[in-house]
N, C-alpha and C positions, 0 to 999 in steps of 0.2 A: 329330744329323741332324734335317732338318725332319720335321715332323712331319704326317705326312699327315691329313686329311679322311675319307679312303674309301681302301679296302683293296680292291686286284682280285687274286683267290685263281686259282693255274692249279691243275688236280686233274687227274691220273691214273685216280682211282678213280669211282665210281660213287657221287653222296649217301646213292641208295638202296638202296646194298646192305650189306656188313657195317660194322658201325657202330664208326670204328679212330679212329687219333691226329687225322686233318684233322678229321672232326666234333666232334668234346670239343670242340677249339682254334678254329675258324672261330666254333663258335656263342657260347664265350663271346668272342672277340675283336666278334664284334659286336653285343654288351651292351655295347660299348665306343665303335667306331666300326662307321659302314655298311659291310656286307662284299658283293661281287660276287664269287660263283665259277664261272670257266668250268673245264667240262669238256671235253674230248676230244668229237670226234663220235660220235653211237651208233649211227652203221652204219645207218639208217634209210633206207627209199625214199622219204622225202619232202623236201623241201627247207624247211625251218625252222625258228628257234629256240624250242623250247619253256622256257619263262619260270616258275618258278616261284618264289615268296615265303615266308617264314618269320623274320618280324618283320623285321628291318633285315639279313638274310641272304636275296640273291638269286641264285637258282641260273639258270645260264642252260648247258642244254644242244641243243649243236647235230644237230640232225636230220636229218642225213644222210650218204651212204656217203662213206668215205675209201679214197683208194688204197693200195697198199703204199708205203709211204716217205714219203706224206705227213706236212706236216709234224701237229703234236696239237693247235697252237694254229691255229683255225680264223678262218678271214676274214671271214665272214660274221657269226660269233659275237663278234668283237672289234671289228664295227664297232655291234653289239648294246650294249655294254659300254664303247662310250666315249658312247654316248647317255643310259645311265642313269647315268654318274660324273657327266656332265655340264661343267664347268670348276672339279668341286673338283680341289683336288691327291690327288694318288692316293700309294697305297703298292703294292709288289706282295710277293706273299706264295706261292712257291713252295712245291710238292710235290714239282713235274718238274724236270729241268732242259732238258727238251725244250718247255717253256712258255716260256721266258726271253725269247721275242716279248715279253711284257707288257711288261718294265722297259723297253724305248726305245718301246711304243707309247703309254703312259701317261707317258713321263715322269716316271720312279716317282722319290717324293722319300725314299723308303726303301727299301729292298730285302731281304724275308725270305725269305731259305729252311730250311724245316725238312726237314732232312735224317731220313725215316721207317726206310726202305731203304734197301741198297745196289741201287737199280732198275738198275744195268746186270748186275749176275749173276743177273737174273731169267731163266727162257725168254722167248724171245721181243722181250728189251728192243731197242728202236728204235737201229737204225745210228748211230753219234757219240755215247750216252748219254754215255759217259766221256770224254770231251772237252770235251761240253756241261757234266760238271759241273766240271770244273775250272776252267771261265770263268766259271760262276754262282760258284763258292765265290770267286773272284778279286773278281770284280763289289759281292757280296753286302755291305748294311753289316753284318748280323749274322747267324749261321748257328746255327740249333739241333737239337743232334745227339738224337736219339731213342733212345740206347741206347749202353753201357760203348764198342762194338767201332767203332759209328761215329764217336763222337767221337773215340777214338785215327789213326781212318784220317783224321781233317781238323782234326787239333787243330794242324799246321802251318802252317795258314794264320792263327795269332794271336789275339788275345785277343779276336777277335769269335766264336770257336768258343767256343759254352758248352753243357754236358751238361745236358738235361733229356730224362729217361727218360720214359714215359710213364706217366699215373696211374691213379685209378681214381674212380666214382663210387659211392661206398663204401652210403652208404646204400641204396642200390640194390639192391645186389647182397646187402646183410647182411639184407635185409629178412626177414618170416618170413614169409613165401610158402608156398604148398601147393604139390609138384610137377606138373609138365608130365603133361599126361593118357600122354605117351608113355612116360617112368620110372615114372609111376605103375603101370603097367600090367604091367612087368615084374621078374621073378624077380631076386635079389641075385645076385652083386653085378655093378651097372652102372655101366660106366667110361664117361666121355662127353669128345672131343674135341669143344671150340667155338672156330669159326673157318672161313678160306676151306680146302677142301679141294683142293691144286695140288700143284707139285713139289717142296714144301717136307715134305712129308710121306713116311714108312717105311713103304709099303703090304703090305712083309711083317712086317716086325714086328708090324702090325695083325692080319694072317689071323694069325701065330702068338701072338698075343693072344686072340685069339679062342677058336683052337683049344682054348685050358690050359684055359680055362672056360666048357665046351658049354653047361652050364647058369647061364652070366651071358651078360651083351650089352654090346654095344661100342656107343656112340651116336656117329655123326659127322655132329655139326649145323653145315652151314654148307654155301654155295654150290660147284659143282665146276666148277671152270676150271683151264682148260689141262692138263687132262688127259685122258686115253684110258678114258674109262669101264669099256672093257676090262679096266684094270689094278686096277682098284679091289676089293677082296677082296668076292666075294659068298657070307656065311654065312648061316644061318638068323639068327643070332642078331647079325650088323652090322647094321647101322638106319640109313640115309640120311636127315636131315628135311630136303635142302635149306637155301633160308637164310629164317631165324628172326628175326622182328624182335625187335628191340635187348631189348624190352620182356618177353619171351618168357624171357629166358636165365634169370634169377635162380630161375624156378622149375623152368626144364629143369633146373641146378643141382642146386636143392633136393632131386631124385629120386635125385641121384647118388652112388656112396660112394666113387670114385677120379675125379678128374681128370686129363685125359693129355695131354701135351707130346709126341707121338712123330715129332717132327722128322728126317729124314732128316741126317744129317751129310753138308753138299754145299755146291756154291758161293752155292743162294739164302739158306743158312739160315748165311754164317759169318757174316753182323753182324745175325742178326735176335735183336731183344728185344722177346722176345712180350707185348703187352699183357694177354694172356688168363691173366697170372702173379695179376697182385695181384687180377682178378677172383675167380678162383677161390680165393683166400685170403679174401677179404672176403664170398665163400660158406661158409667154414669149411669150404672139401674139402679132403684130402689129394690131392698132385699129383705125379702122377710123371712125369718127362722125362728125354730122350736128352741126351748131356752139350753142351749149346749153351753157349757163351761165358760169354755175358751170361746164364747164369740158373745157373751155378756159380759166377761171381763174385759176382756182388747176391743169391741166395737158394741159396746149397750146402747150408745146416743146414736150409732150411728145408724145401727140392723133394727128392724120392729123386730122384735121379740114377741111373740103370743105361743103358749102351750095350747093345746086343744084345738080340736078342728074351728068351732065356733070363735075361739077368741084368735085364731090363727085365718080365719074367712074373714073377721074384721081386720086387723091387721094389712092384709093383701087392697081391702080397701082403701085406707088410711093412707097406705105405700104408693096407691094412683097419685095422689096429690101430694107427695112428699116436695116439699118445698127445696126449691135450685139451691138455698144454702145448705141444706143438709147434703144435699148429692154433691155440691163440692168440697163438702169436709171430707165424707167419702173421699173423693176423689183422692183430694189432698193426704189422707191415709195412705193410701197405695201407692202413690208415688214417693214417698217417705220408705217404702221398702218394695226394693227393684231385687230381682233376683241377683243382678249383676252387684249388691252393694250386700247381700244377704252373705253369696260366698265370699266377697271379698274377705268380711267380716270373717269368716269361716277359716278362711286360706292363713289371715294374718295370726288367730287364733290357734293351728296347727302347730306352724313353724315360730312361735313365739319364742 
């Protein structure tokens, strides 16, 4: 394939919010080549593209309201974005497949999509998603699946389907950090979900989490979308922080003696492989999780595994005493895949 100049990124998510697979990958792809990523509009009363920069990674989100069924790639932000490519040749580099404007407005002389999610079994996914992506997957010269269950679900479309799970930024998270003033603060033992709190999550199994151990605390650190605030379990001892910059977690972490996977078993969570797996190994926690696909297949020996609140309350116990060689096999997982060895892998892949 030719080999593009400049990369126009279409996103789903938010730069600035939980910090997932497109970030790692955008930023070092643009240690490489210049990257452009449009986002979705952000519902805003004003009429503008707000512009922001971060070395040869240009973030261009559009500023204002969209209707229902509109389409994600915006007109006003892609006439933004062929201004600053300019007349290099372009590449496009997919999240969505409701971006796929890009590839015939640029002219893309490559076409990536990295497949994170299954985004049409999400709440709420946009009318046509699955449609939309079997003509991206058709389109694409090379597609990279983010995890065991989505690469099965598009490994027919041929040998431009390659598995690259997501990594971690090891040193980071291994560091020897003092905990977060909010673990510091409280009583053992504290179990901490990190990540977006939605409908991928078992908000009773959390209250009956809670309940086993009046005298420990559940931390669920990260942003709450699309859900009914209502449902969300209010105990003395559950702890909301919102969402925590990127920089933040290694010592939220460090406060913590169980980590928790409590995934609801449902349509958004059959092909999720949660990047917050080899995080929380390269913290050296024990991690307990609902039985997900992709994290019985890639780490069974290594994650307690329990379904149901009762067998998932034991479980978190078992994980207090999890034995120093288990948490360094852990360990020794996640540093076996570094983000920085993830894209390389990616990059060499590309241009092969």
């Amino acid at each position: 394939m030719t080999a593009p100049e400049i990369f126009v990124a279409g996103l789903h998510l938010r730069w600035d919010g939980v910090w997932q697979r497109p970030h790692h990958l955008l930023t070092r792809l643009a240690q490489r080549l210049p990257v452009i990523v449009v986002e979705e509009p952000y519902g805003a009363a004003e009429d503008r593209d707000e512009i922001r920069r971060f070395g040869d990674l240009t973030l261009i989100r559009p500023l204002r309201r969209r209707g229902w069924g509109d389409p994600l790639i915006d007109a006003q932000a892609l006439a933004t974005a062929h201004e600053l490519a300019g007349s290099r040749t372009c590449g496009a580099w997919l999240y969505t497949p409701m971006m796929s404007e890009l590839i015939e407005a640029f002219n893309a002389a490559t076409v990536v999509y990295d497949a994170m999610d299954d985004l049409a079994n999400f709440d709420f996914a946009p009318r046509g998603m699955r449609e939309r992506e079997a003509a991206l997957l058709e389109r694409a010269g090379i597609v990279f699946a983010g995890g065991r269950t989505l690469y099965e679900h598009r490994r027919a479309h041929g040998a431009k389907v390659h598995l690259h799970p997501s990594g971690v930024e090891l040193d980071r998270f291994a560091a020897d950090v003092g905990p977060h003033p909010l673990a510091a603060m409280l009583n053992a033992p504290v179990m901490a979900y990190v990540g977006v709190i939605d409908e991928r999550l078992d908000y009773a199994l959390i209250a009956a989490l809670a309940d086993a151990f009046p005298h420990g605390h559940v931390i669920l650190a990260g942003p709450v979308v699309k859900v009914d605030p209502a449902l969300l379990p209010q105990r003395p001892n559950v702890h909301y922080t919102g969402r925590l910059p990127y920089n933040a977690l290694p010592s939220l972490l460090a406060g913590v003696d169980v980590a928790l996977m409590p995934f609801a078993i449902n349509r958004a969570t059959a092909s999720i492989s949660p990047t917050k797996t080899l995080e929380y190994f390269a913290a050296r926690r024990p991690v307990v999780s609902t039985p997900i696909a992709d994290v019985v297949a890639d780490y069974g020996e290594l994650v307690y595994i329990a379904a149901g609140p009762e067998a998932f309350i034991a479980a978190v116990h078992e994980a207090r005493n999890a034995p120093r060689e288990r948490i360094e096999r852990a360990f020794a997982a996640a540093a076996n895949r570094t983000w920085d060895a993830v894209f390389e892998r990616m990059w060499n892949e590309l241009f092969a």
